[in-house]
N, C-alpha and C positions, 0 to 999 in steps of 0.2 A: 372524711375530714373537712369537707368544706363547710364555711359559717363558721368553724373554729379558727383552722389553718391561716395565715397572712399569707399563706405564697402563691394565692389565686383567688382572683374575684369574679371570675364569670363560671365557674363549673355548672352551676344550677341551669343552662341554658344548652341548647342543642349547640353542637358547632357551629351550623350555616347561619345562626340565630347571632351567636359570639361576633361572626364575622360582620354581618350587619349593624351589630351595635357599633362595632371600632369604627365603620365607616362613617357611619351617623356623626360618633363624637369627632373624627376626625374632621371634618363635613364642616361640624359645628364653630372646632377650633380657629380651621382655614379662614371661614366668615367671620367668627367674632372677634380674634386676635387680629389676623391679619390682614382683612377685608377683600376677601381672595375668593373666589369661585370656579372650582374647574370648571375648563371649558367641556372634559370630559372623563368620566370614570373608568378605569381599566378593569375587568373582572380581578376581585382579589385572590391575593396566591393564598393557597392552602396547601399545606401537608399534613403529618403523622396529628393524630388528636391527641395520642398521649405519649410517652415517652421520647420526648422531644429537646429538652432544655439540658445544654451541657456544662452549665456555670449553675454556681449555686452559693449562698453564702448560709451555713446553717447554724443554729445556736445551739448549743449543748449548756445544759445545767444539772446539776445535782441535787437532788431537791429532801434532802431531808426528813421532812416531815413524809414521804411516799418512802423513802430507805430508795431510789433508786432513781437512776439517770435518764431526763429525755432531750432527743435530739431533734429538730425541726428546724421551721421556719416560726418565727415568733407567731403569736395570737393575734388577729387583728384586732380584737378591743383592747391587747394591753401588752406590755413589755413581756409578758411570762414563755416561753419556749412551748409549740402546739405537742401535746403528747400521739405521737406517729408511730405505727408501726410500719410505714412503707411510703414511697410516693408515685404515684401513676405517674405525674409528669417529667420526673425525669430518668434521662436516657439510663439504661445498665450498664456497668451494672448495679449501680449507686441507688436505683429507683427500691433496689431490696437490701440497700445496706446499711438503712439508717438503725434498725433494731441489733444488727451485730456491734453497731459503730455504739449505742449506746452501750450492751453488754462491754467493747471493751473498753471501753472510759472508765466506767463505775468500777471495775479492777483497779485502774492504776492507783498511784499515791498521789498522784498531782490532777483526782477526778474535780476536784471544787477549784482547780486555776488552771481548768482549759473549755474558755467560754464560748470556742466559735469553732466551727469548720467549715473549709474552703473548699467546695467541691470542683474541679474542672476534667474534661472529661476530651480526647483527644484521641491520639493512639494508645492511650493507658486512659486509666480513671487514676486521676490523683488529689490525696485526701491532705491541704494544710492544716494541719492542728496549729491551732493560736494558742501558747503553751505559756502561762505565766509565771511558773516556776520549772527549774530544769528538772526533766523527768531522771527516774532511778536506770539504774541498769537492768532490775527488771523490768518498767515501763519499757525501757528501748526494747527488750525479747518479746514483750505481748505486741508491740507497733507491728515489729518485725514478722511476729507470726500472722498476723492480720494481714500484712502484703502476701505473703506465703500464699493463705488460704483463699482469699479471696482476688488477687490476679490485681492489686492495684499496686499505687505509690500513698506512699505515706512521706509528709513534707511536715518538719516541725518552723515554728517562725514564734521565737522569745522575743521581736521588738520588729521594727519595721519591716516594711517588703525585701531591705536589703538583706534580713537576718532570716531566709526560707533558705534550708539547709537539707538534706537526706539525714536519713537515719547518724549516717557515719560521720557527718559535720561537711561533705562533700555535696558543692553545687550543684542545684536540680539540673537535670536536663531538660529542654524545651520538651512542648505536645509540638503535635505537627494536623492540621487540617489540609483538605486536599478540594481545590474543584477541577474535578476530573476533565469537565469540558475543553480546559483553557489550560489542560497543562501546568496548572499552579498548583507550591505546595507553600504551605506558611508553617513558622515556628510562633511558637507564644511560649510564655510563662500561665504559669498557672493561677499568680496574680495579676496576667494583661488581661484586658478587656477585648472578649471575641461575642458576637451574637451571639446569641445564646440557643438558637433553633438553627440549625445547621442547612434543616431541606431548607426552610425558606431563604433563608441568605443565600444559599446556592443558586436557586428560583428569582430571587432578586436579582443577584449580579447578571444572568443569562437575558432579563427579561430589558435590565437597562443595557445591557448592551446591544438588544434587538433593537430596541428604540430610536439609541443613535445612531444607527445605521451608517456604522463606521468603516471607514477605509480597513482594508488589512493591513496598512500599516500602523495603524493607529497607538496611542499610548494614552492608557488608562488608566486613572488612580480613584481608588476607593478608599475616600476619607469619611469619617467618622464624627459627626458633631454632636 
């Protein structure tokens, strides 16, 4: 998929190749925006190469003139939804769910006014369908069966973040991520904003907190800009 795909721009390169570009442009940034020069580079964290990324925002279209539904991340030359049958990058079980997730769109009666899905991925994989018309009573049995079969959550959302509802019109429940090191666990929604690579954030927080070489009583907050 890559060259078609928008949901990655460095595939065509070795990983340790990847990691050296970010540095470079990072490198580049620090100097040209900021006028900044480390004094020193840390080796970069790496983890998993593929199946990595637990947020996802993907497009769903119906496309007529093909008779039949694709699901992706949009096209990088243009607005149109990249036609995928799977994606390496992100984590399971979601990385083999995008060819189910099209079959059961193009079923429903509401397949041409449900333009997006919200991937996020925690202690469940949970799926928000952006749903612009209210779906049938059989659209809610096929959702339903889709959670069934495949082990996720299915979240419908007919207007803002506030209107993400379960099947039954009943509030989502949080994901919860964990860094085992430190004893934390977090709640989120599946419209909050969490990194999206999990080893590395993990590897981040462990690496900044070696750094500061902090009291054990210390108190630590991990803000997000």
């Amino acid at each position: 998929h890559f060259g078609l795909c928008g949901g990655c721009a460095l595939q065509h390169l070795d990983p340790a190749a990847q990691l050296v570009l970010k540095q470079r442009e990072l490198a580049d940034a620090l100097q040209r925006i900021g006028q900044a020069e480390p004094q020193e580079w840390l080796p970069p964290l790496s983890g998993p190469v593929w199946n990595y990324r637990r947020r996802a925002r993907l497009g769903a279209k119906y496309v007529r003139k093909k008779g039949r539904t694709l699901v992706g991340f949009r096209e990088r030359s243009g607005p149109y939804v990249a036609d995928l049958a799977g994606c390496e990058i992100l984590v399971p079980p979601v990385d083999r769910l995008i060819a189910p997730l099209a079959a059961l769109i193009e079923g429903l009666s509401i397949r041409e006014a449900l333009p997006q899905v919200e991937v996020a991925v925690g202690d469940i994989a949970t799926l928000v369908m952006r749903v612009l018309e209210p779906p049938t009573t059989e659209d809610l049995a096929a959702f339903a069966a889709f959670e069934s079969q495949h082990g996720c959550r299915v979240l419908l959302q007919p207007g803002g973040l506030d209107t993400i509802r379960r099947l039954d019109g009943s509030p989502p429940e949080p994901l919860h991520y964990r860094l085992p090191r430190h004893g934390l666990e977090y709640e989120f929604l599946a419209s909050d904003f969490v990194q999206i690579n999990a080893s590395i954030n993990e590897q981040l927080v462990d690496l900044a907190l070696e750094q500061l070489a902090l009291e054990a009583d210390a108190q630590v907050l991990d803000l997000f800009c």
